[in-house]
C-alpha positions, -999 to +999 in steps of 0.1 A: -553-323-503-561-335-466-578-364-482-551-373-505-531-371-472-554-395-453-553-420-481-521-421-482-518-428-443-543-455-449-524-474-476-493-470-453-513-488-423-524-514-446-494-521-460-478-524-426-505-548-415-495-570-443-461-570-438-461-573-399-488-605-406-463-622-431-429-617-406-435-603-370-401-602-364-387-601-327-369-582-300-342-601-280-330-576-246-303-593-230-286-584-192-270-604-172-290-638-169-322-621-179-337-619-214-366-602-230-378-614-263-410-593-281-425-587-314-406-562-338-435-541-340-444-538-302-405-528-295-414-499-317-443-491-300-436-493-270-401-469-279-426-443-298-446-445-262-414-441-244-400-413-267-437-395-262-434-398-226-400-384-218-412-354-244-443-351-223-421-348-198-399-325-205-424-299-216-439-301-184-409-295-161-402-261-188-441-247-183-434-250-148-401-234-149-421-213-168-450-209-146-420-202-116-402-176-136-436-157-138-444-158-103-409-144-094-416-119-118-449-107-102-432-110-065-407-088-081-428-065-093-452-061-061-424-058-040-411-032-062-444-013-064-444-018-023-405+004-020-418+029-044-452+037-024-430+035+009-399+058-011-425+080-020-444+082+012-411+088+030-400+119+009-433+133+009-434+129+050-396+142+048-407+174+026-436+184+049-412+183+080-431+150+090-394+132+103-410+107+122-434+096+095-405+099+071-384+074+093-414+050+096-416+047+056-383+047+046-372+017+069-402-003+056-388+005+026-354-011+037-373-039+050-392-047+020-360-036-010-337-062-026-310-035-022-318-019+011-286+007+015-309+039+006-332+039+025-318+031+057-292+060+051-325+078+047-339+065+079-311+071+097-309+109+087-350+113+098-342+099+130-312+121+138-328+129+174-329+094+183-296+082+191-302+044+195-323+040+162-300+061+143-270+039+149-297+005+142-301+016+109-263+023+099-255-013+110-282-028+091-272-004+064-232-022+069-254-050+070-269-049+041-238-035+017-210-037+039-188-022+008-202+012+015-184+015+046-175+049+030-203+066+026-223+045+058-195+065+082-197+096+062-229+100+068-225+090+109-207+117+106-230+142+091-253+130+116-231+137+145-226+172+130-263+179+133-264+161+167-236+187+178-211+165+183-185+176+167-157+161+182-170+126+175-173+139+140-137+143+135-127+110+153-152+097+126-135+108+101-098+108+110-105+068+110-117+067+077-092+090+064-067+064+076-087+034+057-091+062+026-061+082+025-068+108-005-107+106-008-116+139-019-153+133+006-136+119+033-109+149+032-131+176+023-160+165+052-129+166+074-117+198+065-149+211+074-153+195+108-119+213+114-133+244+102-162+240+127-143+233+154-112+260+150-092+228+151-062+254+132-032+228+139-045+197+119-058+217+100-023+234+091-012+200+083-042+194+061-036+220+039-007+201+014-031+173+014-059+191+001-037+209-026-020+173-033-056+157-042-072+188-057-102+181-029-110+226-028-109+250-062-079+272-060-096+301-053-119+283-019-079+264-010-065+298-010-092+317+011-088+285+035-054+289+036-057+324+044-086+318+072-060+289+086-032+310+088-047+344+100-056+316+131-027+297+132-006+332+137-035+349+160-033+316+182+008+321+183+004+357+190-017+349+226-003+316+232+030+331+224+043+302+207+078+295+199+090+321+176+110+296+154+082+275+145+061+304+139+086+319+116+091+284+102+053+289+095+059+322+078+083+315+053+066+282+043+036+308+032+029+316-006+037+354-017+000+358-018-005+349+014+025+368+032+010+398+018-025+394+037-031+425+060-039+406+093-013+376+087+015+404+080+002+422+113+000+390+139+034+380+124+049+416+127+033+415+166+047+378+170+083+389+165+076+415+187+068+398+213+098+380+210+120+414+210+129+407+167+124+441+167+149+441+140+128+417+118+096+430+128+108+470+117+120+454+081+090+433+077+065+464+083+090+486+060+087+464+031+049+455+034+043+491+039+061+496+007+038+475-012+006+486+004-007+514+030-025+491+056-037+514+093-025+475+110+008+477+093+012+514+108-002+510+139+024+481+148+050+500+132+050+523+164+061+494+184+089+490+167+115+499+192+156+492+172+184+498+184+187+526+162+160+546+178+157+574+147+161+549+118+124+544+122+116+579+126+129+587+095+121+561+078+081+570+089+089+609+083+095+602+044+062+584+046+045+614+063+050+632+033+031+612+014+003+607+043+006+642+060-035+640+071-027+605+086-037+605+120-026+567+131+008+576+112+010+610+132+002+589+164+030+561+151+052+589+149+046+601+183+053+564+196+088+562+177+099+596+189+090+586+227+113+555+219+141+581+206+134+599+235+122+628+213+098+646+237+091+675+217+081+655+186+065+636+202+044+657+217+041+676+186+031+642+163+005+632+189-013+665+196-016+667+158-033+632+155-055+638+184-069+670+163-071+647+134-087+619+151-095+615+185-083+575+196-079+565+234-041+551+221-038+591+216-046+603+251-026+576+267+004+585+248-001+624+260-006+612+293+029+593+291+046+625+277+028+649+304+042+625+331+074+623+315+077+661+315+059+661+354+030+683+342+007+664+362-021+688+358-023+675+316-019+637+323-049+636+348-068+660+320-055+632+291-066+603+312-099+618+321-104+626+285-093+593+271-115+576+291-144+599+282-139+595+247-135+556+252-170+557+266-185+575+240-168+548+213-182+522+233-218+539+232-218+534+272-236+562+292-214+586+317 
């Protein structure tokens, strides 16, 4: 077959031959004023060379392209190889407790990756003692991706956690709340730095936000709640707020909440501070109702109405449900003092002390003995309220 193929080429040479011999033909190129005139036969050649050329050409420019594509290829891959052995290096270093080392290899690692962001977060967290390079690497971090402003500050302000700093924490984070209103991080990280701090206020107002954008579970937003509120109403209670804004406060509360035992008790004590004794008496009454709480009795004695034996009764019903109650017997006593009741009194609080011994106890019977000039009993109540106040306290006579 190749044979047959060769003779064929040759008959097709030799028939070219012939015919090129018996007409040569020509070429006229004209431009301008200039004119080229060749043989038929060498214009084809010379466009077959021409044709071979370019194709030459053009295959050489795509095996370099070629040859260029391969080395970025391998530059890419050794530079790859070079972030995982520093990646690696740094978690390892990280793992051991080896911070400094664990700096050192992650930032090469930033140096050397395409996509640094990473690994200077992760430098910046080794060097948390060191102040200056901390803050280099979360600007070159910006640097590097400066759309993760997000989670570039959130983690300045982890760091500034660990560093103690909590105030620059929250400053930290109140600006990017502003630039990320409803980012369930941003909010929940803030929450926390509130926490940290006892910052109850804000936190007060943070609350509806963090319900609004579902940032806590309902049962951790509802034990927040309650740990913000017990606050918020302890704070009013010794600051002695304004009574308006703390019952404000109150009534915006869920029924859950204005049925927790210490809320119920610094609100019951806020309103009598004020003198809402009123309030304060139908507040205890109804909460007492629902559950027996030693708080909710203890500031029922306080109560001091207008109707001095309304409360008196209203506690002896309860009595006799609770007759070995020693803090209702001592409530008791307190209400009847109010009522000017001396006898009862006297009675109720002599009874509790038998029950249970309390200091509260021996200072009331103190009161009473003074009140009835048997001075001999209140030095003896004092002395032994004191005594027994010792002995609570584990302190040595």
């Amino acid at each position: 077959m190749r044979r047959i193929i060769w003779l064929l080429i040759l008959m097709a040479s030799v028939w070219l031959g012939v015919a090129i011999e018996s007409d040569p033909g020509y070429a006229l190129l004209a431009y301008h004023t200039w004119t080229v005139e060749m043989p038929l036969w060498f214009a084809v050649l010379l466009w077959l060379i021409s044709v071979l050329l370019l194709s030459l050409v053009f295959k050489g420019a795509k095996q370099v392209w070629r040859w260029r594509a391969t080395l970025q290829r391998w530059h890419q891959h050794r530079r790859q190889q070079r972030v995982t052995a520093y990646s690696q290096a740094g978690a390892l270093a990280w793992l051991e407790g080896d911070v400094t080392r664990a700096e050192q290899q992650l930032a090469a690692a930033a140096r050397v990756s395409s996509e640094p962001l990473i690994y200077y977060l992760g430098a910046a967290l080794a060097a948390k003692q060191q102040a200056h390079s901390r803050t280099t690497y979360l600007q070159q971090a910006e640097q590097a991706m400066p759309t993760a402003h997000k989670v570039i500050q959130l983690t300045r302000a982890q760091l500034q956690i660990a560093q103690g700093d909590t105030a620059a924490a929250r400053d930290t984070l109140q600006a990017l709340c502003a630039e990320f209103p409803g980012e369930k991080s941003v909010l929940r990280a803030l929450q926390q730095v509130y926490v940290l701090l006892a910052d109850w206020q804000p936190l007060h107002d943070l609350l509806p936000v963090l319900r609004q954008y579902h940032v806590l579970p309902k049962p951790a937003w509802e034990a927040l709640a309650q740990q913000v509120y017990r606050a918020y109403f302890l704070a009013a209670l010794q600051q002695q707020q304004d009574i308006a804004s703390v019952q404000a406060a109150w009534h915006a509360l869920s029924k859950t909440l204005q049925h927790d035992v210490m809320i119920v008790s610094y609100y019951a004590q806020c309103l009598l501070a004020a003198a809402l004794h009123v309030p304060a008496e139908a507040l205890l009454r109804r909460a007492l109702s629902h559950a027996w709480q030693r708080e909710w009795i203890i500031c029922y004695g306080r109560v001091q109405a207008s109707d001095a034996y309304k409360p008196v009764q209203t506690a002896e019903k309860w009595l006799l449900a609770h007759v070995d109650d020693a803090d209702l017997l001592l409530t008791l006593g307190q209400l009847c003092v109010h009522a000017k009741l001396w006898g009862k009194a006297k009675q109720y609080a002599e009874t509790s002390l038998r029950m249970q011994p309390q200091p509260q106890t021996y200072f009331l019977l103190a009161q009473l003995a003074e009140q009835l000039g048997d001075k001999e009993a209140v030095q003896h109540y004092y002395r032994d309220g004191l005594q027994h106040a010792l002995r609570s306290a584990k302190t040595p006579l």
